[in-house]
C-alpha positions in Angstrom: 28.8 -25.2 -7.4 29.9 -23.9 -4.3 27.2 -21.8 -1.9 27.8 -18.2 -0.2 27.6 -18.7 3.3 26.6 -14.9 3.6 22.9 -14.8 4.9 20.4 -13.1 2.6 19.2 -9.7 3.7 15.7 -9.4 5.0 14.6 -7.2 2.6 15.7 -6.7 -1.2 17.4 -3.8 -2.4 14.2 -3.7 -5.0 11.9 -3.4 -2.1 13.7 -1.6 0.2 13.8 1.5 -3.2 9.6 1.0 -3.1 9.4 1.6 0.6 8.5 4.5 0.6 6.2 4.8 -2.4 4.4 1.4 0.0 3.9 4.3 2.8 2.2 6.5 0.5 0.1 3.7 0.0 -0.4 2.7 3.3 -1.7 6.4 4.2 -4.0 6.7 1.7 -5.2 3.6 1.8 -5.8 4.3 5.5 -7.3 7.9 4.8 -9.4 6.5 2.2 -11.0 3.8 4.4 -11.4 6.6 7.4 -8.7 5.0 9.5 -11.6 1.9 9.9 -11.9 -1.7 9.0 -13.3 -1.8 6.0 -14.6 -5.9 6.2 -16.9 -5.0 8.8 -20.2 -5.2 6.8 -18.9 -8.0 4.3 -17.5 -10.5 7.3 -20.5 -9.7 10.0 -19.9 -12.9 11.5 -16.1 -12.1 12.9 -15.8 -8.9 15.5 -13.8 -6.2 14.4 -10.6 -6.8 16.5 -6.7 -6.2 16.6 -5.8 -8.2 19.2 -1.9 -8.9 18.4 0.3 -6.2 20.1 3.1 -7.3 17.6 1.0 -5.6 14.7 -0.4 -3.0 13.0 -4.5 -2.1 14.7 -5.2 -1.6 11.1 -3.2 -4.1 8.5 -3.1 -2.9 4.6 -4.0 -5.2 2.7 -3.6 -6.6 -1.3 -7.3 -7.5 -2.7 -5.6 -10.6 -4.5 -2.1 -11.0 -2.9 -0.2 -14.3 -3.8 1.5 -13.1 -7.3 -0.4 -10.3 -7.9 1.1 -8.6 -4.5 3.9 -7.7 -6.7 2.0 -5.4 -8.6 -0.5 -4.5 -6.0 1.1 -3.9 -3.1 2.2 -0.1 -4.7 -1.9 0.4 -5.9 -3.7 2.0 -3.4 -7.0 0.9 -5.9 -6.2 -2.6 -4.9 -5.5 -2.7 -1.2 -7.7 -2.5 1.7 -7.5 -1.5 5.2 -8.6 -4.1 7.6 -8.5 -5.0 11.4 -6.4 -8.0 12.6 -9.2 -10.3 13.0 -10.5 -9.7 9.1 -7.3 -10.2 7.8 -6.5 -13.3 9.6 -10.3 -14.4 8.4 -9.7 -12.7 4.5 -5.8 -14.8 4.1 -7.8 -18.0 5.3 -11.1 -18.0 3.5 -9.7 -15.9 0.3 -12.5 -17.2 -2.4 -15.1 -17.0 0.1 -14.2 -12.9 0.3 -13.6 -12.0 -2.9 -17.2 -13.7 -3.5 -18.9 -11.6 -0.8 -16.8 -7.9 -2.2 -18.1 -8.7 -5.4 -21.8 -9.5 -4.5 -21.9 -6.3 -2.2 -21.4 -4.5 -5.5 -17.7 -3.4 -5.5 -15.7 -4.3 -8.5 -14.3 -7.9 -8.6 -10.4 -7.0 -8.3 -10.1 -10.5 -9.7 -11.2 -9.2 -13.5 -9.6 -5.9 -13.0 -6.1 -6.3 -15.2 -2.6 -6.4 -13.5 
């Protein structure tokens, strides 16, 4: 079977349709949270921060991500709104934050169905 040589497009035709339904998101997401990290009081330990010129102050986030993005990055009920610093700290030490959103009394998104 011989390959295309034509490189694949950065983004699919699929998500380029759901853009801007993602930027609806994004807003209210950001509205929602008051245009603030909202990690702050669960992750004490790291300082709110967005230190990386090349993205976003505040980054919206999928509760679960990995495959469940699919489904959640177009549900404002399962993204966040964090700084830079949290989301680095949330995508590295997942388990660990979905332990502390649940014992601060928000619903575990990992029972909620997809």
């Amino acid at each position: 079977m011989k390959r295309s040589t034509r490189p694949l497009p950065p983004v699919s035709q699929k998500r380029r349709k759901a853009a801007p339904r993602r930027a609806d998101v994004r807003a209210e997401v950001l509205r929602r949270a008051g245009h603030r990290c909202e990690a702050i009081h669960l992750v004490p330990e790291v300082r709110c921060g967005s230190p990386f010129a090349d993205r976003p102050a505040l980054e919206v986030d999928e509760l679960l991500g990995g495959a469940a993005r699919s489904v959640e990055w177009l549900d404002p009920d399962r993204c966040q709104a964090l700084c830079q610093l949290h989301h680095d700290w949330k995508t590295a030490n997942k388990h660990a934050y979905l332990d502390r959103l649940a014992a601060s009394g928000v619903h575990d998104p990992r029972s909620r169905p997809a």
